[in-house]
C-alpha positions in Angstrom: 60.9 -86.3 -102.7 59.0 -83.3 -101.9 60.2 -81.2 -98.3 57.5 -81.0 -96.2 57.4 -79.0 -93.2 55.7 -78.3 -90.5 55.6 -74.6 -89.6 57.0 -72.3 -86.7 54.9 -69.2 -86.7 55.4 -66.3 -88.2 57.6 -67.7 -90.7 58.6 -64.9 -93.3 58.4 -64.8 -96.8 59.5 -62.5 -99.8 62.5 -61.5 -101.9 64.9 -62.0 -99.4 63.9 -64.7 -97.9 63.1 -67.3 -100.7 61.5 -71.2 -100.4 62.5 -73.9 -101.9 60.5 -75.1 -104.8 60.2 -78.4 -103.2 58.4 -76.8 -99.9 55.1 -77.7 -98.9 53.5 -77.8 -95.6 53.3 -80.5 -93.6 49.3 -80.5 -93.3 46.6 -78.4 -95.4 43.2 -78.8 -95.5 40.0 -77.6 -97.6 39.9 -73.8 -96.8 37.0 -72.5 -95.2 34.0 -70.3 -98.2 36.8 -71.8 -100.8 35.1 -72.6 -104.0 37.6 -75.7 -106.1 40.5 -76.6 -104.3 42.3 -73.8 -102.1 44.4 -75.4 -99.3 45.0 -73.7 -96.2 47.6 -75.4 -93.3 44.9 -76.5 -90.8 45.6 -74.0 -87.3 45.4 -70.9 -90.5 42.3 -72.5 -91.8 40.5 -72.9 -88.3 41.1 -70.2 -87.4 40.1 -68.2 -90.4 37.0 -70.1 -90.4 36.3 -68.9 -86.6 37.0 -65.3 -87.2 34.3 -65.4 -90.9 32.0 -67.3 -88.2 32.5 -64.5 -85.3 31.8 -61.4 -87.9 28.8 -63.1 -89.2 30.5 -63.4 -93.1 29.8 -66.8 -94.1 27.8 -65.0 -96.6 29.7 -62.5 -98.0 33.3 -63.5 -98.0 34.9 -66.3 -100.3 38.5 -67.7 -100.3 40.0 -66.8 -103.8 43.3 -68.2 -103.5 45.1 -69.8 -100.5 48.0 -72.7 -100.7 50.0 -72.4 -104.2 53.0 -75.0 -105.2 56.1 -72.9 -106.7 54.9 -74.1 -109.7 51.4 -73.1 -109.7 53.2 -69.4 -108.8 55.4 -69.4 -111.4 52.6 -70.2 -113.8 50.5 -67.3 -112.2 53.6 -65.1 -112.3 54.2 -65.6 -115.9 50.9 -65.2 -117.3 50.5 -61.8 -115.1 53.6 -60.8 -117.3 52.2 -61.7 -120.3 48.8 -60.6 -119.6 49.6 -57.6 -117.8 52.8 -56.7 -118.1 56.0 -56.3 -115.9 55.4 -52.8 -114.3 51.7 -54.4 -113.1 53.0 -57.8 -112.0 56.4 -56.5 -110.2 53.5 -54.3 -107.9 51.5 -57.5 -107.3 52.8 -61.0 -107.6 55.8 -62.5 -105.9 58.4 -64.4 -108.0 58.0 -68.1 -107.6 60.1 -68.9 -104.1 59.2 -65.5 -102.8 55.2 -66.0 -102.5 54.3 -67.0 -98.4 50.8 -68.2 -100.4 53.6 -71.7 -100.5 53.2 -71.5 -97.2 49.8 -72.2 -97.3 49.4 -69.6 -94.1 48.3 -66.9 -96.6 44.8 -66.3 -97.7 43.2 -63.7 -100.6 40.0 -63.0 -99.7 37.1 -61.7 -101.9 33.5 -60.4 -101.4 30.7 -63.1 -102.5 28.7 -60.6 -104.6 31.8 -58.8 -106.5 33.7 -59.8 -109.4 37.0 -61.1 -108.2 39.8 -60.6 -109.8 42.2 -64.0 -109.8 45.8 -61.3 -108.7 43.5 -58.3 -107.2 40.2 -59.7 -105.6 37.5 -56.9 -104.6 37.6 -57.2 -100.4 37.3 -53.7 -99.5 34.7 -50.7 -99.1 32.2 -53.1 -97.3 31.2 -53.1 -93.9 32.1 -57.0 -93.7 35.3 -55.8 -95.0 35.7 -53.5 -91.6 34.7 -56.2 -89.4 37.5 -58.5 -90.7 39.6 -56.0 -90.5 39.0 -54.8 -87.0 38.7 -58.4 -85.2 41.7 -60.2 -87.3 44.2 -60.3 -85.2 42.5 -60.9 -82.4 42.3 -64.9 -84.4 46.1 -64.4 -85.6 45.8 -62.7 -89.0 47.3 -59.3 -90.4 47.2 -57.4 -93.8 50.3 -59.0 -95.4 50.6 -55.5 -97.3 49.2 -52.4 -95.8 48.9 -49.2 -97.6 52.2 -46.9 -97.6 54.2 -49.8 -97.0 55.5 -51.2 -100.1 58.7 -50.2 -99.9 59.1 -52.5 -97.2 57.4 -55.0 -98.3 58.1 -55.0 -101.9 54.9 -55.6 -102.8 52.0 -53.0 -103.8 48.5 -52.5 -101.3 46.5 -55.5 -101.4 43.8 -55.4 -99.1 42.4 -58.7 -99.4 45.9 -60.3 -98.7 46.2 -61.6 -95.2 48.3 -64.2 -93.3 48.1 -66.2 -90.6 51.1 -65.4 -87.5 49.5 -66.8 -84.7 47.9 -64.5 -82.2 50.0 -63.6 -80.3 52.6 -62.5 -83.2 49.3 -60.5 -84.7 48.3 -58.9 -81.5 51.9 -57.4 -81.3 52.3 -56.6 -85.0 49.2 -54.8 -85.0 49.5 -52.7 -81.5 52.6 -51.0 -83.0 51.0 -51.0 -86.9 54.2 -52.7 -88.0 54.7 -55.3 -91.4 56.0 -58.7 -91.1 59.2 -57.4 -92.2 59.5 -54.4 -89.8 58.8 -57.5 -86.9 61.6 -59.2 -88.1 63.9 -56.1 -88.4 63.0 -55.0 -84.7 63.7 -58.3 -83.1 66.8 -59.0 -85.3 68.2 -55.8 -83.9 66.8 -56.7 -80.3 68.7 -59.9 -80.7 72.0 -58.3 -81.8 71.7 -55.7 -78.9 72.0 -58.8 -76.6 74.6 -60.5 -77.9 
C-alpha cells in the first residue's frame, strides 16, 4: 500500500531529510507546457501555470521534469552514474529518498527553442528566464539551488530548478535571499530560543 500524503508547505527535502520510497502525494495533476506525463501536486501546478500565464511564457517555457516515484529517481540516479560519472551526478542528482521532485512540488523548467538536457535543462540567459525569475515568488516558487549555495544545499547551481513553498514561505525566503535549508535552520533556532 503506497503512503500518500497530502502536503504542509514548505516541506523540506535532501540528504538529511529523506522520504520514504513509498511517498507519493496525495493529488497531482498534468503539469502545465509538460510534454508526456510530468505530474505536478495541483496548488504547485496552478499556480505555476498562473505565473507562465502572467510573464507571457506559454511559448517559450516547457516542464521537463516534475513529480518522480523513488523509483523513477533511483533509475535517473544510476544511469547519471553510469553515464556521467560520480563527481557529475553527486553535483546534480539527489539520491533516491532525498529528491523533493517526490514531492511532486518541484518543477525543472526548460526553454521551448533549446535543447534540454534530461539532469541540466537550458532555462537561463533569456529574457523569459528574468521574468520568471523576478515574479516567482510573488506565485510561491524559489530557486531550489541558487548559485554560491551548494554547500548548503548539497546540491550544485541549477537554474531551472524551482519549488513550490507557498507564497507566503517564498515571499520571506526571498526578501532575506535565504535557501530552503537556511529557512529551516533560522526558525529551528527561533524555536529553540523560545523554549
Amino acid at each position: 500500500m503506497r503512503n500518500k500524503l497530502t502536503i504542509d508547505f514548505p516541506i523540506l527535502v535532501n540528504s538529511e531529510n529523506q522520504l520514504q520510497p513509498d511517498f507519493i502525494p496525495a493529488d497531482l495533476v498534468q503539469a502545465p507546457l509538460s510534454q508526456g506525463n510530468k505530474w505536478m501536486e495541483t496548488t504547485a501546478a496552478a499556480q505555476l501555470e498562473k505565473l507562465i500565464r502572467f510573464i507571457g511564457g506559454e511559448k517559450d517555457i516547457i516542464v521537463t521534469s516534475a513529480y518522480r516515484s523513488f523509483a523513477e529517481q533511483e533509475k535517473l540516479y544510476n544511469y547519471s552514474l553510469r553515464v556521467r560519472g560520480k563527481a557529475y551526478t553527486e553535483l546534480y542528482v539527489a539520491r533516491p529518498g532525498c529528491s523533493e521532485h517526490q514531492t511532486g512540488l518541484a518543477v525543472d523548467l526548460g526553454l521551448s527553442d533549446s535543447q534540454n538536457d534530461e539532469i541540466c535543462p537550458t532555462f537561463n540567459g533569456k529574457e523569459i528566464s528574468t521574468r520568471f525569475l523576478e515574479r516567482m515568488s510573488e506565485f510561491g516558487f524559489i530557486l531550489r539551488y541558487p548559485e554560491g549555495k551548494s554547500r548548503i544545499t548539497g546540491i550544485a547551481y541549477e537554474p531551472w530548478h524551482f519549488r513550490y513553498v507557498g507564497c507566503s514561505y517564498s515571499r520571506f525566503i526571498a526578501q532575506h535571499d535565504w535557501t530552503l535549508e537556511e529557512y529551516y535552520n533560522f526558525f529551528k533556532q527561533w524555536r529553540e530560543k523560545d523554549d
